[in-house]
Steps between C-alpha positions, in 0.01 A plus 500: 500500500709741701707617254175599288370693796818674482522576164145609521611765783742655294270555224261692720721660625703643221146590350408715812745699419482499105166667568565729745820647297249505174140580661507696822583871618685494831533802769776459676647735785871698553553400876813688651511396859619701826816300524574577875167347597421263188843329595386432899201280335650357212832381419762649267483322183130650451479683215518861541372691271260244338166479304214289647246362215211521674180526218412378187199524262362251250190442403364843507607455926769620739645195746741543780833214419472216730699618849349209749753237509467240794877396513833609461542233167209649363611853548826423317315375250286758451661694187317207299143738553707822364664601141868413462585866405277851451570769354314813656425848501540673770206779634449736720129736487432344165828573340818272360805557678665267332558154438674206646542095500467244731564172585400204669613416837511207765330638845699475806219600716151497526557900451614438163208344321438668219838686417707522208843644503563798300760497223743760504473801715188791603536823268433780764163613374393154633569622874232715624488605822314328750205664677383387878197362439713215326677423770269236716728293793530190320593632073733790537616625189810754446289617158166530386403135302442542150205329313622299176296387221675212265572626218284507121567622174370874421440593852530902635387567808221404770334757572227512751205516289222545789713824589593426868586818723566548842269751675309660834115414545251812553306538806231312332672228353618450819158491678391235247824234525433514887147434467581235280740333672352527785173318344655220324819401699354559875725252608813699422403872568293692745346874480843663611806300446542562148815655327542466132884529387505474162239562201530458108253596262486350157345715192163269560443658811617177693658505840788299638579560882707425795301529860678474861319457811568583815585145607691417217805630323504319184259644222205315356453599104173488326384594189154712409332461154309749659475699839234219581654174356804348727771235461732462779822384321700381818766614759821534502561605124679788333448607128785459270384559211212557269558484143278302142806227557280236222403826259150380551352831609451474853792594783617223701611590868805303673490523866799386736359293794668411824302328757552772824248318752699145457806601525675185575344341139746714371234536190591704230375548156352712192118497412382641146169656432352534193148499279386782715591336849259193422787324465844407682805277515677463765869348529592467845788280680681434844833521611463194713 
């Protein structure tokens, strides 16, 4: 009886990832870490550079991989939930940089969940410089992470098809996110402690925005349909990219996420928007 448990294992197993090598589209992301203070959290033998699957879509659906493992066996172990090699293209504002391959690799750390090592070395045109606002406490990065997209036959580029641009809001724009936000998330702003940091505008007239208050030093980010329709989208996130990464029409958004309030989680992670904000993934992990 054991031995036919067993056996029946393996078979699931090895069909997991028969279907995710033959079914699925994975994004995957370019991490190059600060080694100075990467190496004061995490041991040596980390990979650095490396490229963390983090999303996949069947089904017509985008999922974040499976991060939570409960123990250190099941951690190691882990690389049974991910393809045994990918190869990718590598983006940056819609655009192929280039390609590359990975492979499969056996976590050391909780940190590591998710990774696959990179074969061969970086071309140069995959290091982009890194900008402050990626650089949260607890994921510095030496250069700016890259969104990949595994690769598919006849592909060019992925362009953002909703037309994404950053922007400043008029006076009466303005007037009308404050009175909005001020209506509908009461428990977050008052009357005068409003900043807004960052604004896009897409070529639908939607608005995606980054707010500070006076309390508070990391952003909150919300999206408008509309001056008068609201989603908050969370705190603590950074845009990475935006880009059509499934050529279904629509721009998908990656965010980078670092939990700033909990600190001592040590919670990092990526979170991908997409079908017009209704919709998210979120792959987060811990390095304890």
């Amino acid at each position: 009886m054991n031995s036919i448990r067993v056996l029946f294992c393996l078979i699931f197993l090895s069909c997991v990832q028969v279907a995710f090598a033959n079914d699925a589209t994975f994004i995957g992301i370019l991490e190059i870490f600060d080694k100075k203070d990467w190496l004061t959290q995490t041991p040596k033998d980390s990979l650095d550079p490396r490229v963390r699957i983090v999303f996949s879509k069947e089904n017509n659906q985008w999922h974040a991989m499976k991060s939570q493992f409960k123990t250190f066996e099941e951690l190691t172990a882990s690389p049974q939930y991910y393809p045994n090699e990918v190869a990718w293209y590598v983006t940056n504002k819609g655009k192929i940089l280039g390609t590359l391959s990975t492979v499969k690799y056996t976590p050391q750390w909780y940190s590591d969940v998710g990774i696959q090592q990179v074969i061969g070395s970086l071309t140069k045109n995959f290091l982009l410089p890194a900008e402050k606002q990626w650089r949260f406490p607890l994921l510095k990065m030496n250069y700016k992470p890259l969104v990949l997209v595994s690769q598919k036959k006849d592909v060019q580029d992925f362009q953002d098809t909703e037309g994404w641009v950053s922007g400043q809001l008029n006076t009466d724009e303005m007037n009308k996110i404050h009175i909005t936000l001020q209506k509908k998330m009461k428990s977050l702003f008052s009357q005068d402690n409003i900043k807004i940091v960052e604004s896009y505008y897409s070529k639908n007239h939607a608005l995606l925005i980054s707010v500070v208050t006076s309390s508070e030093s990391s952003p909150y980010w919300f999206y408008f349909e509309n001056p008068l329709s609201v989603q908050l989208l969370g705190q603590g996130i950074v845009p990475i990219e935006a880009a059509d990464f499934d050529h279904d029409g629509k721009t998908e958004w990656v965010f980078l996420y670092s939990d700033l309030k909990n600190p001592d989680a040590n919670s990092n992670g990526y979170v991908l928007f997409y079908d017009n904000f209704k919709k998210s993934a979120r792959f987060l992990w811990s390095s304890h």
